[in-house]
C-alpha positions as CSV (number, residue, x, y, z in Angstrom):
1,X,25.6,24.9,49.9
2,X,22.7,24.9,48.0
3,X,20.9,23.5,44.8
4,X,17.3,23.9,43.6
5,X,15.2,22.0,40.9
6,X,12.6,23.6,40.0
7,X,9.9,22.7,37.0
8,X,6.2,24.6,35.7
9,X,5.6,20.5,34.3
10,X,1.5,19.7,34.8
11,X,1.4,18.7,37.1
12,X,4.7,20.3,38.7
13,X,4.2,17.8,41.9
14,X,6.0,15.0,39.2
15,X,9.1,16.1,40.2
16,X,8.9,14.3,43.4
17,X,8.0,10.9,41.5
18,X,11.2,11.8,39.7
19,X,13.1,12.2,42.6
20,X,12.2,9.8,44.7
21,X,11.4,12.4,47.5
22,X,7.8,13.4,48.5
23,X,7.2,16.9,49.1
24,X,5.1,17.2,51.8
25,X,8.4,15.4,53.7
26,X,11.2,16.7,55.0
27,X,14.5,14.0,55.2
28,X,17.5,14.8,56.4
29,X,20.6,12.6,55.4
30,X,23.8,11.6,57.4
31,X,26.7,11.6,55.0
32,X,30.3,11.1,55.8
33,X,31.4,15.0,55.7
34,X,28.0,16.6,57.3
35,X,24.5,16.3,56.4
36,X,22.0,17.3,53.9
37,X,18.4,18.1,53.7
38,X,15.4,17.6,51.4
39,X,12.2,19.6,51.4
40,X,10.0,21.4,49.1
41,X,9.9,25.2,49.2
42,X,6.4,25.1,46.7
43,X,4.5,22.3,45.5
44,X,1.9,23.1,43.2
45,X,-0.4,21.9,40.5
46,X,1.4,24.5,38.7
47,X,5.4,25.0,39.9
48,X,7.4,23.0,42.4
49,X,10.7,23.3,43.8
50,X,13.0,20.5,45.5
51,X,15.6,22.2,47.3
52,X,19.0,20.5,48.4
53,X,20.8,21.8,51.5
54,X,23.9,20.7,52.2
55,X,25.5,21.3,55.4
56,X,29.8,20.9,55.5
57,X,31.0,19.8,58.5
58,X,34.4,21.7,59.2
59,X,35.5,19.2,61.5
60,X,35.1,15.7,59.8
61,X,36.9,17.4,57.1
62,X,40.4,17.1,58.7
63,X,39.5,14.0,61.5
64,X,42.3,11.4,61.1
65,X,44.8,14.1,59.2
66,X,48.4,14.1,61.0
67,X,49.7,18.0,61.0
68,X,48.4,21.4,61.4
69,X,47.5,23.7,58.8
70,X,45.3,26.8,59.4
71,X,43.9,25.9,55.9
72,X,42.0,23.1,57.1
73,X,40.1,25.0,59.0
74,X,39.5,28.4,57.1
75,X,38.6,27.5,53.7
76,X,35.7,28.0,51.9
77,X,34.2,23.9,51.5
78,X,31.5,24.7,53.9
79,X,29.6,27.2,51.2
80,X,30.6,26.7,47.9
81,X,29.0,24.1,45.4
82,X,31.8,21.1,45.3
83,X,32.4,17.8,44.8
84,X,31.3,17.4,48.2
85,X,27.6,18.3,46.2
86,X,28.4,15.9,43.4
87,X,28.3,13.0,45.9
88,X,25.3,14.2,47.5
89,X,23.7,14.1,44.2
90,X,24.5,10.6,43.5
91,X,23.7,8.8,47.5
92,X,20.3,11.1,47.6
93,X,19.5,11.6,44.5
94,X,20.8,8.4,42.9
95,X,17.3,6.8,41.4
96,X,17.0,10.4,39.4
97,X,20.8,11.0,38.1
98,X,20.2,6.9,37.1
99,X,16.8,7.3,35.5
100,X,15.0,5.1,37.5
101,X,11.1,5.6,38.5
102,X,9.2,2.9,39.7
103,X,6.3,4.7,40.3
104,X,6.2,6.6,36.8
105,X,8.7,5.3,34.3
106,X,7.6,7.3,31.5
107,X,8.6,10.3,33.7
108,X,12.1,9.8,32.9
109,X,12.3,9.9,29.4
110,X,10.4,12.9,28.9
111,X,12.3,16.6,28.6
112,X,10.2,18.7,31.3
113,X,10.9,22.2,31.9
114,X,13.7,22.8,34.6
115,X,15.2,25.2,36.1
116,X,18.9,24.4,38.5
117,X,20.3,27.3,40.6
118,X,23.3,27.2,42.2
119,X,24.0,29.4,45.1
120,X,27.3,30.2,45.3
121,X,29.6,28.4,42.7
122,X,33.9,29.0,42.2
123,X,34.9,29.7,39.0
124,X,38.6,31.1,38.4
125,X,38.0,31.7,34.9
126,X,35.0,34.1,35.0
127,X,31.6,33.8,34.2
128,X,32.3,33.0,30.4
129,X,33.4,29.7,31.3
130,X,30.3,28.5,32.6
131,X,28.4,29.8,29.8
132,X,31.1,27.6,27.6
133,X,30.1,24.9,29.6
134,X,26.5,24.6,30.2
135,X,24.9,26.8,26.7
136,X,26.5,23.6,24.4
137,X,23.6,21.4,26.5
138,X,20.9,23.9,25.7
139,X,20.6,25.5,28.8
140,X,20.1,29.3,29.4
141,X,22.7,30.3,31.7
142,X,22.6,33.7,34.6
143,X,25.0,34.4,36.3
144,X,25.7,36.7,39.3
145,X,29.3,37.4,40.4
146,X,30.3,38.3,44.0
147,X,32.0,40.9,45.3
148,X,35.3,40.4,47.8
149,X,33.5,42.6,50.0
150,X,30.4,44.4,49.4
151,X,31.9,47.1,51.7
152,X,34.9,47.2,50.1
153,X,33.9,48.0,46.7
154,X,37.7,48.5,45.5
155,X,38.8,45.4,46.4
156,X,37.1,43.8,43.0
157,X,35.5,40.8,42.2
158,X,35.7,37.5,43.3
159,X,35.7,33.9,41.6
160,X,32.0,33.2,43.2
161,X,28.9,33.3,41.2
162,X,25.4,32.3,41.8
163,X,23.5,30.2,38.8
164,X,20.7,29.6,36.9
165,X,19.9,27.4,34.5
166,X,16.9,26.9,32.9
167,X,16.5,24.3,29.9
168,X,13.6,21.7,28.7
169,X,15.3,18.3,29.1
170,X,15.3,15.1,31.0
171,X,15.6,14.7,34.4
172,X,18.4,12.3,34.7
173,X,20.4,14.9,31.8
174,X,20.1,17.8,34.0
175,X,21.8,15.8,37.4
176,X,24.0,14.0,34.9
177,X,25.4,17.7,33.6
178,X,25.8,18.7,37.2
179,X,27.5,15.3,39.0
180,X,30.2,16.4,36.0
181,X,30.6,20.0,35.5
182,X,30.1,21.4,39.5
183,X,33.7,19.6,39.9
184,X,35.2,20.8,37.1
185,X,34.7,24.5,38.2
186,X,35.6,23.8,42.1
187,X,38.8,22.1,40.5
188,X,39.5,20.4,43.8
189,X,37.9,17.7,44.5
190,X,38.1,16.4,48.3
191,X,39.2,12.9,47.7
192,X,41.8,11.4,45.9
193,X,41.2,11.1,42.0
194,X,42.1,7.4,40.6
195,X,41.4,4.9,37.6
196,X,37.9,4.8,39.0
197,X,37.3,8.2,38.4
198,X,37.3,7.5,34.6
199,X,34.6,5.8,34.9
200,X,32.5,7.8,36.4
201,X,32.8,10.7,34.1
202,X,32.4,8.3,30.8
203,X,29.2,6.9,32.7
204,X,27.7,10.3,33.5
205,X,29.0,11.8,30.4
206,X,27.5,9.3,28.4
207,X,25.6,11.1,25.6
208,X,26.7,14.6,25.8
209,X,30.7,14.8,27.0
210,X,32.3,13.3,23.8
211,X,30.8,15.8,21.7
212,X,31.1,18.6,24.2
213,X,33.5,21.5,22.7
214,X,35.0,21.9,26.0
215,X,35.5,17.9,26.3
216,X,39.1,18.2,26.7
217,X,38.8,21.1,29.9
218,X,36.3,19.9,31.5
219,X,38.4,16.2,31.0
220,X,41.2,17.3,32.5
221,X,39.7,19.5,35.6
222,X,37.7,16.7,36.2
223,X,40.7,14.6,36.9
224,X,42.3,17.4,38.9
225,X,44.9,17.5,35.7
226,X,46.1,14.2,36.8
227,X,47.9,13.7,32.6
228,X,47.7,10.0,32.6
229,X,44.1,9.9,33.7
230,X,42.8,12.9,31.1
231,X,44.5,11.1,28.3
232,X,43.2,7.4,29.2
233,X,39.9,9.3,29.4
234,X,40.0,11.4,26.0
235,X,41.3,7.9,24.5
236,X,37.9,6.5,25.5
237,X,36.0,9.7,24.2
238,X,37.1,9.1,20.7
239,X,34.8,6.3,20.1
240,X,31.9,8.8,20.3
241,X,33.2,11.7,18.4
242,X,31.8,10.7,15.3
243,X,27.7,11.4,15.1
244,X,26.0,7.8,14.7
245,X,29.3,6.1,15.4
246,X,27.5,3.3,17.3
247,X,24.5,2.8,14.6
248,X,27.4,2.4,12.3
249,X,29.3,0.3,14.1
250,X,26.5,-2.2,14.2
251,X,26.2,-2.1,11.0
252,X,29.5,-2.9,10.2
253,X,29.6,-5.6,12.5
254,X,26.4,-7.0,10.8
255,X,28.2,-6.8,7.0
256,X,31.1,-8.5,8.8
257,X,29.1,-11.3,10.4
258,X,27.2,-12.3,6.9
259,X,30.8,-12.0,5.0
260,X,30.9,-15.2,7.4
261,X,28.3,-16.5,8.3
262,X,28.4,-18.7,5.3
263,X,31.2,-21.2,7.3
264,X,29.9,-20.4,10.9
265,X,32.9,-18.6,11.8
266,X,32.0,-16.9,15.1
267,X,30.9,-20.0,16.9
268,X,33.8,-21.6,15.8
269,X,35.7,-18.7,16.9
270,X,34.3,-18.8,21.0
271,X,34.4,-22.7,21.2
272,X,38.4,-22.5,20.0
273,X,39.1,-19.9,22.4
274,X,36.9,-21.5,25.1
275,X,38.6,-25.1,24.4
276,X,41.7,-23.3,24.6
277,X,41.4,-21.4,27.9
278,X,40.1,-24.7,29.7
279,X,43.2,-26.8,27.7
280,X,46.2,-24.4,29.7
281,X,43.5,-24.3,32.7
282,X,43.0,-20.7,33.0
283,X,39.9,-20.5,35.4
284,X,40.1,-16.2,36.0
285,X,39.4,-14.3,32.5
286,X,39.7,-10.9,31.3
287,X,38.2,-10.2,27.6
288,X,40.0,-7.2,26.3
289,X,37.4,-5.5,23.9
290,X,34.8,-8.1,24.7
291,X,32.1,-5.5,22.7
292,X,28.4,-6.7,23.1
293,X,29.5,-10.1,25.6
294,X,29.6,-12.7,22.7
295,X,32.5,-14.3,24.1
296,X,31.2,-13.3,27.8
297,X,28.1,-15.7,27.2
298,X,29.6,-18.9,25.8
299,X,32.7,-18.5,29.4
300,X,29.7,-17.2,31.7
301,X,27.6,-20.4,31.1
302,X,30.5,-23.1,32.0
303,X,31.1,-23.4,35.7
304,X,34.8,-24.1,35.0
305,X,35.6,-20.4,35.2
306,X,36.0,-18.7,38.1
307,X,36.1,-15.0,37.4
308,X,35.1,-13.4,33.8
309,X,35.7,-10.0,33.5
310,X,34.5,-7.9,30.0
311,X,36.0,-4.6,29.1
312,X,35.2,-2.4,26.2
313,X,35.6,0.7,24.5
314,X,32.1,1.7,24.4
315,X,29.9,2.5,27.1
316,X,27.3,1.2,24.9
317,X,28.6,-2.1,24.0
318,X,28.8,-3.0,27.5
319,X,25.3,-2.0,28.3
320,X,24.4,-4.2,25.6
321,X,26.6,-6.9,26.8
322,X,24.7,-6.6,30.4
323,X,21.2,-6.9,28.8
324,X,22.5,-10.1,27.4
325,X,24.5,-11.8,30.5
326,X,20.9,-11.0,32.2
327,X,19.3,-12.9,29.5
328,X,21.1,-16.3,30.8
329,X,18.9,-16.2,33.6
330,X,22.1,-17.0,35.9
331,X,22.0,-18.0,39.8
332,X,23.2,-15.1,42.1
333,X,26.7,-17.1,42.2
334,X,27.1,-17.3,38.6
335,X,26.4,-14.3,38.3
336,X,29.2,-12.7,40.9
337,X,31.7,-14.3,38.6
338,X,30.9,-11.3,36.1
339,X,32.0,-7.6,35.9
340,X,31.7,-5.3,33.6
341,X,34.3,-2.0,32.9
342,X,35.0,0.6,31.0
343,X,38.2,1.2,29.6
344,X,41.0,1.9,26.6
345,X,43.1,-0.8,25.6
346,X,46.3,1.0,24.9
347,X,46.5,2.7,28.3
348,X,47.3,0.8,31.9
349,X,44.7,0.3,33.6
350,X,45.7,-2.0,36.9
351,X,42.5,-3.4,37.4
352,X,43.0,-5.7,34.8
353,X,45.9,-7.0,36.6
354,X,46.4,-10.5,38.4
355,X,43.9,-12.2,35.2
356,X,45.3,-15.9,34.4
357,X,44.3,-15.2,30.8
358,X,43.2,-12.3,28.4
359,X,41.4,-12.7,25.4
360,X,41.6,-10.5,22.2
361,X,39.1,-11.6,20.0
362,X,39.0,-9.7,16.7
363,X,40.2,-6.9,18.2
364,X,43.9,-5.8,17.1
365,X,42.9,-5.1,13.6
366,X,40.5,-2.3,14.7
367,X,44.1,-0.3,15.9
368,X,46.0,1.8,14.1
369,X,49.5,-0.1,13.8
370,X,51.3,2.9,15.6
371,X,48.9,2.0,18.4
372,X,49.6,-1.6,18.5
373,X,52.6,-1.1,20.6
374,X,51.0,0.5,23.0
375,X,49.1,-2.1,23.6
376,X,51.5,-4.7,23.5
377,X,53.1,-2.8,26.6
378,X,49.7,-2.9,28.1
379,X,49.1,-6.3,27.9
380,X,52.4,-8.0,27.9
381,X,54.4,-6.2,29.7
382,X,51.9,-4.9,32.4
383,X,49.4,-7.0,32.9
384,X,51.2,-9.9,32.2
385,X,48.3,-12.6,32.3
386,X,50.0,-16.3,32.3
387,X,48.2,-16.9,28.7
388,X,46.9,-14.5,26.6
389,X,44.8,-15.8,23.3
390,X,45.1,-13.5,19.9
391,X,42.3,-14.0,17.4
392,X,42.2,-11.8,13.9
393,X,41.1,-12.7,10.1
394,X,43.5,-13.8,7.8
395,X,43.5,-12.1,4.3
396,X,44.8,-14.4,1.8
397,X,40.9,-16.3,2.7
398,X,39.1,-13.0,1.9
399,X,39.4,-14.7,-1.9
400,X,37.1,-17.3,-0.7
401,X,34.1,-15.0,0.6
402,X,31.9,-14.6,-2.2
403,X,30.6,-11.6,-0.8
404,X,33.9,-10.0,-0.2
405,X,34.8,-7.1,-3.0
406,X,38.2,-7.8,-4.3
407,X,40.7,-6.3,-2.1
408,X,38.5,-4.8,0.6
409,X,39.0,-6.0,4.2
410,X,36.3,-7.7,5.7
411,X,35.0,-4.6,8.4
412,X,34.9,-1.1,7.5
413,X,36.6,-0.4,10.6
414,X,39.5,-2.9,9.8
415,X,43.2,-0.6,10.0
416,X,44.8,-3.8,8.5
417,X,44.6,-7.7,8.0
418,X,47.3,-10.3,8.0
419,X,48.4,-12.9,6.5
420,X,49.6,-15.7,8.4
421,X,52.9,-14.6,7.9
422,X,52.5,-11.4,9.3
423,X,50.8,-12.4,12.3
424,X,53.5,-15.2,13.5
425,X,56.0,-12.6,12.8
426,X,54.5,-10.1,15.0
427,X,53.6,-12.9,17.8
428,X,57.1,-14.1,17.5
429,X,58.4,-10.8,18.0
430,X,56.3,-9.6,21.1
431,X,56.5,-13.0,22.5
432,X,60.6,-12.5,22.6
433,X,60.4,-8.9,24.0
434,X,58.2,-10.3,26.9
435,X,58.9,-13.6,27.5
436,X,56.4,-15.3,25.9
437,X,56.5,-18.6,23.8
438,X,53.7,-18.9,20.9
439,X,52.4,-21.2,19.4
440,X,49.2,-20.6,16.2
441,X,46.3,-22.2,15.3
442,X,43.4,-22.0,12.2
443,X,40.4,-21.3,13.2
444,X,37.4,-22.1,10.9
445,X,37.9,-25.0,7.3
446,X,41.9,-24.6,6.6
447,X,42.5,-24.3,2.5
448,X,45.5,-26.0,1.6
449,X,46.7,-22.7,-0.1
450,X,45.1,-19.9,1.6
451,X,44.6,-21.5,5.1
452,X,41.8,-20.9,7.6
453,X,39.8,-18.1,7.7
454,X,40.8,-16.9,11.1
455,X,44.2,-17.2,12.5
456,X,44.8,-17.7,16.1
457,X,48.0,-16.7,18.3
458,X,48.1,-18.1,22.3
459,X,51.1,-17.0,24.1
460,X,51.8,-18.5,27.1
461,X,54.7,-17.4,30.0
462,X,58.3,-19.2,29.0
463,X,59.2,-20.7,32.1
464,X,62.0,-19.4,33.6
């Protein structure tokens, strides 16, 4: 199979700064299903080409498979444009589909002119598909469709069509677009699809996919119509569906934080929670929508835990988050204690499995209640950590914020807010249904008739 990049940039030689691959070299790369090359077909002041050949081999494709089946060996992987390419893209050309230049970092930034083709690429449903999927990114799109046999004009058309597409964008977009979509034409990808595979496609369809038209296709193909993947996925789209969502998030968060900053409420906040986890000696932590790492930094700096773990939402929340673990300046140790993922709260996800605690720090009343149950399930009844801490405002105080309109919640994002009431009958409630006793706590200066500002449930595994 083969894939070009080609640009008319001045000087058109960039493009190998981009890619990381000189082109007066040729390299050849060993990869665990055959082998690709890299050369230059022109490289001029004025255009230059990279050219990516990759070669199938038929053989490692069914070593180590028990049985026989003549479709292991007559198939069309050797030719067609893959997932087999995706993955090439990504080991060879991983600097460029990161956006990473050493040499020339203002390279990446910048929308050059480019021009992908694609030699031979499936598409079952026709060439107006791929126009659906690559015009939305601004690209012009040709397309070429093969016959069956050109000597056998009456036996039609096949699903194989050769590519162009030409667009003025970045570098790191174009491989992005293409590590994503090739996939979701092929429809059948050569490795089995898991959890993991979310990630990938929120991290490389960071910036375009949630507002794609075709999000929910191209969702599902990409996770070879696996239903509880596409709809964990599309769950984690949602955040980006509205334009600016992220700029007004922030801005929210901001109103929120001087609403009360008045009685230093956040610190307060981490050092309960962090007192807390250290009191039932809960060394292994999983913060369930950690957003930007505020909770992250205050666990990541005391040696006491073992593993922290952050997982959000929002892609860009956790790249946030990372910019400010990196901050601490930890030691390499320190800093193996801490991952970062991506995912939805109301859909299991086993990765966050085997966790002696979870942490949900402000982070139930941004759910819509109907939602809440689902991740109660999640939670309590799957990933059953041995104590799991609760944090979220309590209304009756909002009379006490000056700043605070009278009967308006405290974020603009806020579904609800509880009184204590309502929160201890809740806890109480899920506690019972999973076997979990509770016990609550103020969080912040308590008011003898409105209480403290944030209310605070840990439930901790009844012993049996």
């Amino acid at each position: 199979m083969l894939l070009t990049i080609s640009t008319t940039h001045s000087p058109a030689t960039d493009l190998g700064y981009l890619l990381h691959k000189h082109p007066d070299r040729c390299q050849t790369f060993d990869l665990s299903f055959g082998q690709a090359q890299v050369f230059y077909s022109e490289a001029t002041v004025d255009r230059c080409t990279a050219v990516l050949l990759l070669e199938i081999d038929p053989v490692r494709l069914v070593r180590g498979k028990s049985g026989f089946s003549l479709d292991q060996y007559v198939n069309d992987r050797p030719y067609v444009a893959s997932s087999f390419l995706s993955v090439a893209i990504a080991q060879i050309f991983g600097s460029a589909l990161s956006g990473r230049s050493h040499d020339r970092p203002d390279l990446v930034t910048r929308a050059i002119p480019l021009k992908a083709t694609l030699s031979m690429v499936p598409c079952r449903q026709g060439q107006n598909f791929l126009h659906q999927l690559f015009e939305p990114l601004g690209y012009t799109v040709k397309t070429t469709q093969h016959s069956l046999d050109e000597q056998f004009s009456e036996w039609g058309e096949s699903r194989y069509f050769s590519v162009e597409l030409d667009a003025k964008i970045q570098l790191k977009q174009l491989l992005s677009h293409l590590y994503v979509l090739i996939p979701v034409l092929d429809e059948d990808k050569h490795y089995w699809v898991g959890e993991e595979e979310i990630e990938k496609l929120l991290q490389h369809g960071d910036g375009w996919l949630a507002t794609h038209p075709e999000k929910v296709q191209i969702t599902r193909q990409y996770l070879k119509r696996e239903r509880t993947l596409t709809q964990a996925a599309l769950a984690q789209l949602i955040v980006e569906e509205t334009p600016n969502l992220d700029v007004a998030e922030d801005t929210h968060n901001q109103e929120e934080a001087d609403i009360e900053k008045s009685v230093s409420l956040n610190q307060q906040r981490l050092e309960m929670v962090t007192s807390t986890l250290k009191q039932c000696a809960v060394k292994r932590v999983i913060d369930l929508g950690c957003g930007e790492g505020n909770l992250l930094r205050v666990l990541a700096k005391d040696n006491f835990f073992e593993q922290i773990t952050g997982i959000d939402v929002s892609y860009r929340s956790l790249e946030t988050a990372q910019k400010r673990l990196d901050q601490l300046l930890l030691g390499s140790k320190q800093r193996e204690r801490i991952q970062l993922m991506q995912g939805a709260l109301t859909y299991r996800d086993r990765r966050w499995d085997g966790y002696e605690g979870a942490t949900l720090i402000e982070v139930i009343e941004h759910l819509d209640l109907p939602r809440l149950a689902a991740l109660e399930r999640v939670v309590f009844e799957f990933s059953r950590p041995k104590v799991a801490i609760v944090t979220t405002p309590n209304v009756e105080y909002n009379v006490k914020f000056i700043a605070l309109a009278n009967g308006t919640l405290r974020h603009k994002d806020h579904r609800f807010e509880w009184t204590r009431q309502e929160l201890q009958t809740w806890a109480n409630r899920v506690g019972q249904e999973f076997g979990y006793t509770v016990r609550f706590e103020g969080i912040g200066s308590n008011d003898p008739i409105v209480g403290s500002p944030t209310q605070m449930a840990v439930f901790e595994q009844s012993v049996l």
